[in-house]
NUVOKE-813898 format. One record per residue (C-alpha): residue in one letter; x, y, z; chain. Coordinates in nm, 4 decimals. Each point is the difference from the previous one (the first is absolute). Layout:
NODE type       px       py       pz mol
NODE    A        X        Y        Z   A
...
END
This chain:
NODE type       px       py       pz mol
NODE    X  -0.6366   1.2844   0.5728   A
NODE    X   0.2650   0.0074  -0.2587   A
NODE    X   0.0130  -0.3226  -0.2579   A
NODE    X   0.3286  -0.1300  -0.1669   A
NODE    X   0.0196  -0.1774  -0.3396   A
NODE    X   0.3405  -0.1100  -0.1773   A
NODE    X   0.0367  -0.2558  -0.3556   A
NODE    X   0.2697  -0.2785   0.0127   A
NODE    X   0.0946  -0.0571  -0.3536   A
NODE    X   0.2038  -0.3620   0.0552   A
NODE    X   0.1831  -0.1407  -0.3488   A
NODE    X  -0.0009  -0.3999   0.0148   A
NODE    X   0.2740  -0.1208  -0.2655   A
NODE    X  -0.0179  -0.3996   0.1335   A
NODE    X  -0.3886   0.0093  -0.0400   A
NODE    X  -0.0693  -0.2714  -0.2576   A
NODE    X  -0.3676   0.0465   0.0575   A
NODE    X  -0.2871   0.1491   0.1624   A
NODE    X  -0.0009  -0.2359   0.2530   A
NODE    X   0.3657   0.0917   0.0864   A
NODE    X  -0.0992   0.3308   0.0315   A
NODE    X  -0.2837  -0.0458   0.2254   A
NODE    X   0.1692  -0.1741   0.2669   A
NODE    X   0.2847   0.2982   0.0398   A
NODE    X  -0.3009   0.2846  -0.0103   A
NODE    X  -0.2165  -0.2449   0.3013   A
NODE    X   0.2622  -0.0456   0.1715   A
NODE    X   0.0770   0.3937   0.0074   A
NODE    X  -0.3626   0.1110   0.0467   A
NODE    X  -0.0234  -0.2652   0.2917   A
NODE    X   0.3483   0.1298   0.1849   A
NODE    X  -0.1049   0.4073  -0.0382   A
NODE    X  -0.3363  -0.1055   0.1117   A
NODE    X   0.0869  -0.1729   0.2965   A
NODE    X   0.3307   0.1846   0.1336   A
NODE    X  -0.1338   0.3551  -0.0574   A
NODE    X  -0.4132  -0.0125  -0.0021   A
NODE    X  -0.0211   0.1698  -0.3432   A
NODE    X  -0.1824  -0.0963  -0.3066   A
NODE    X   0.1358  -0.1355  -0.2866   A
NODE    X  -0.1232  -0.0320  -0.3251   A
NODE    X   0.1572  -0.1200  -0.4192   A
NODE    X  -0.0725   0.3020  -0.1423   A
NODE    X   0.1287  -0.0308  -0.3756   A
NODE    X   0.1204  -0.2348  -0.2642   A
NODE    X  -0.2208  -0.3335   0.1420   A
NODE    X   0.0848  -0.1885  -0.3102   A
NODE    X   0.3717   0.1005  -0.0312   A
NODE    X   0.2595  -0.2935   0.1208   A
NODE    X   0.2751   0.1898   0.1079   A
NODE    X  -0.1438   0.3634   0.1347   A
NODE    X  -0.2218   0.0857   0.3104   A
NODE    X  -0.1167   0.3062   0.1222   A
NODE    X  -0.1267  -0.0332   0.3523   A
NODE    X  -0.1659   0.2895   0.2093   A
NODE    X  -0.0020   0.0404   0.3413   A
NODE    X  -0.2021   0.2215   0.2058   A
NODE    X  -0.0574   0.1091   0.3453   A
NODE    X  -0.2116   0.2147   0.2458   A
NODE    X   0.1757   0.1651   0.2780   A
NODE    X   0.0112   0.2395   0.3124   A
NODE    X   0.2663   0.2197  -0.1702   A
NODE    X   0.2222   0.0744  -0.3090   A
NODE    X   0.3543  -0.1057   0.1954   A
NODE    X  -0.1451  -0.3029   0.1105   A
NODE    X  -0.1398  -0.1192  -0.3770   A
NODE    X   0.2961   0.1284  -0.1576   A
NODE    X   0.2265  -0.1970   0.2392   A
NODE    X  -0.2183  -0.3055  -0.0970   A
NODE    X  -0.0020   0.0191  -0.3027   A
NODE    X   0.3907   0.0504   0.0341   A
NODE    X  -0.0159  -0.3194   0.1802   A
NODE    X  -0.2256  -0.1762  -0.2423   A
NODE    X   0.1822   0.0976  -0.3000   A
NODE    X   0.3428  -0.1653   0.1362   A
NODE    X  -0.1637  -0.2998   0.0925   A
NODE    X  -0.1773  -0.0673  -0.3129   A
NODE    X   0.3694   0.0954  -0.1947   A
NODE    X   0.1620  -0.3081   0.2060   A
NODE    X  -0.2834  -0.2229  -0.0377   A
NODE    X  -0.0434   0.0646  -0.3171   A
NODE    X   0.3958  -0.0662  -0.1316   A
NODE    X  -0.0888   0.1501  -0.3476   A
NODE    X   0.0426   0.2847  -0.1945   A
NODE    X  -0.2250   0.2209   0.1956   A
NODE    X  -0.1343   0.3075  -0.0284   A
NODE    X  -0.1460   0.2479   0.2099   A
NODE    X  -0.2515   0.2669  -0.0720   A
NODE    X  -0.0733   0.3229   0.1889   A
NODE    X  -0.1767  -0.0125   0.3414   A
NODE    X  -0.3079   0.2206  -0.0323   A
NODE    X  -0.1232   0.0857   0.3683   A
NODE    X  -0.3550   0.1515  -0.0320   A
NODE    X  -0.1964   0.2345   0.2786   A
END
């Protein structure tokens, strides 16, 4: 069963705090996790104010059908995210 993992790297230039920033990363883990059954996780610079990286991973029947996910998952979080984003490579794993 092959396994799909891609970063979001997300610039926030209007965070004025950590607190700013945490609400736009929730509200992007929440929306992945719930529109595409995938898991979500802030992967790097926790104490930054104005970067994110966000990881994503998924478990699926084949490699067209997590790298058409991922596709899908990677668009969605670009619009919801509405900042300078960033993706990194989708790594699909046998």
């Amino acid at each position: 069963m092959p396994l799909a993992a891609m970063a979001i790297e997300i610039t926030l230039p209007g965070a004025r705090s950590l607190k700013d920033k945490r609400a736009v990363v929730r509200a992007l883990k929440d929306r992945l996790r719930a529109h595409f059954n995938v898991s979500v996780a802030e992967m790097d610079h926790q104490a930054a104010w104005q970067r994110a990286t966000v990881g994503v991973a998924a478990i699926g029947p084949d490699r067209e059908y997590l790298a058409a996910l991922m596709a899908r998952a990677a668009a969605a979080a670009a619009a919801l995210a509405g900042q300078e984003f960033e993706l990194g490579g989708v790594e699909i794993l046998e």
